[in-house]
C-alpha positions as CSV (number, residue, x, y, z in Angstrom):
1,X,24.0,7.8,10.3
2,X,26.5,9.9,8.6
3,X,26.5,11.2,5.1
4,X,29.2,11.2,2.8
5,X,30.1,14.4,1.3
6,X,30.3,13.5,-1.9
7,X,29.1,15.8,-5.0
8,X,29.3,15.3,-8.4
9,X,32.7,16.4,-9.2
10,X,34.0,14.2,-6.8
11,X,32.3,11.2,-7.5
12,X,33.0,12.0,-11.5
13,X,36.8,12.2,-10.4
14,X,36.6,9.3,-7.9
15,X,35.0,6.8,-10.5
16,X,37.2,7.9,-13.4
17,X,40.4,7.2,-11.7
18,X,39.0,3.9,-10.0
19,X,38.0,2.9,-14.1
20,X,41.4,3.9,-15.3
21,X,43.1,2.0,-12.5
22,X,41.2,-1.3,-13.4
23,X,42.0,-0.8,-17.0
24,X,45.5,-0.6,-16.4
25,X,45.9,-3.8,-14.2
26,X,43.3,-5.8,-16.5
27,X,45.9,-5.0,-18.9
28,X,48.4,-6.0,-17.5
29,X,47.4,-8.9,-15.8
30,X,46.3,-9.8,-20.0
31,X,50.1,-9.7,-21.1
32,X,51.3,-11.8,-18.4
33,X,52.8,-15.0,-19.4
34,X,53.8,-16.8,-16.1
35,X,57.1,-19.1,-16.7
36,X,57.2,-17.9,-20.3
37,X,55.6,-20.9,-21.3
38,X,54.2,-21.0,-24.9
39,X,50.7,-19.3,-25.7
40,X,48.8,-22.0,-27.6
41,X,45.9,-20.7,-29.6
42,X,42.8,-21.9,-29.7
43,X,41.6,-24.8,-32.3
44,X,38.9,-25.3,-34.5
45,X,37.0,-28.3,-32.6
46,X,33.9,-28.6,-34.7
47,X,31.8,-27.5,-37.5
48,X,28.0,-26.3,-36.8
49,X,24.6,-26.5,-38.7
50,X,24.0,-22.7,-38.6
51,X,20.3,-23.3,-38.3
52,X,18.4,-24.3,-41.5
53,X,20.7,-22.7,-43.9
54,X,22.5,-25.7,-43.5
55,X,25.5,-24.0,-43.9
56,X,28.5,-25.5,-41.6
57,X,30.1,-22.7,-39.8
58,X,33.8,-22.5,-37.1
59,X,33.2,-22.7,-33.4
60,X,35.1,-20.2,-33.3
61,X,33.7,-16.9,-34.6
62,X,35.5,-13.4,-35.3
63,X,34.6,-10.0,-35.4
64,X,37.4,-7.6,-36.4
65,X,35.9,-5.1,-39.1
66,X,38.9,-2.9,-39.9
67,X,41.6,-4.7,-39.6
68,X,42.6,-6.7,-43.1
69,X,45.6,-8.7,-42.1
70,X,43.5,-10.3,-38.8
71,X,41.1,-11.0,-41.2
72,X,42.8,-13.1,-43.4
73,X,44.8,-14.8,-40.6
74,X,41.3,-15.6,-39.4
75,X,40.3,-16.8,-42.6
76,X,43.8,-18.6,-43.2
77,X,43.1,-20.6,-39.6
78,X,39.6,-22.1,-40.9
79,X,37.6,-19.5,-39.2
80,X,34.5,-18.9,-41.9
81,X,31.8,-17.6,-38.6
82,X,32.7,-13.8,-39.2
83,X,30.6,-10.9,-37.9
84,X,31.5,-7.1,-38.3
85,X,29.2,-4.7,-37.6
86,X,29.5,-1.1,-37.5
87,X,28.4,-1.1,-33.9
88,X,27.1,-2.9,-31.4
């Protein structure tokens, strides 16, 4: 059987460029808009029992925690299922 040789700067290097690579075409693939067509965003289908609060809460949940003009897009589009946290 043969053996790669392969040490640990190598495989360092090989995986960091193979990672960069996929982030670049991920995102580009992301910004594609075939045929121009309009981007529709998504809609509010439902409100939710979150648990037994009782409170009714968005399908549609956000999480931006630094950004303040997302948030109050969010908000403005009937989003009220918002989660920021530090880290995850």
């Amino acid at each position: 059987m043969n053996q790669l040789k392969l040490n640990r700067r190598k495989f360092i290097r090989n995986s960091s460029l193979g990672l960069l690579g996929a982030g670049i075409q991920g995102n580009e693939s992301m910004m594609e808009n075939p045929g121009n067509k309009p981007v529709s965003l998504p809609e509010i289908k439902e409100y939710r029992r979150l648990g037994r609060t009782g409170a009714m809460v968005s399908d549609i949940g956000s999480g931006e925690p630094y950004s303040e003009s997302v948030f109050k897009a969010v908000l403005d589009s009937g989003v009220n299922f918002v989660e920021t946290a530090e880290s995850y």
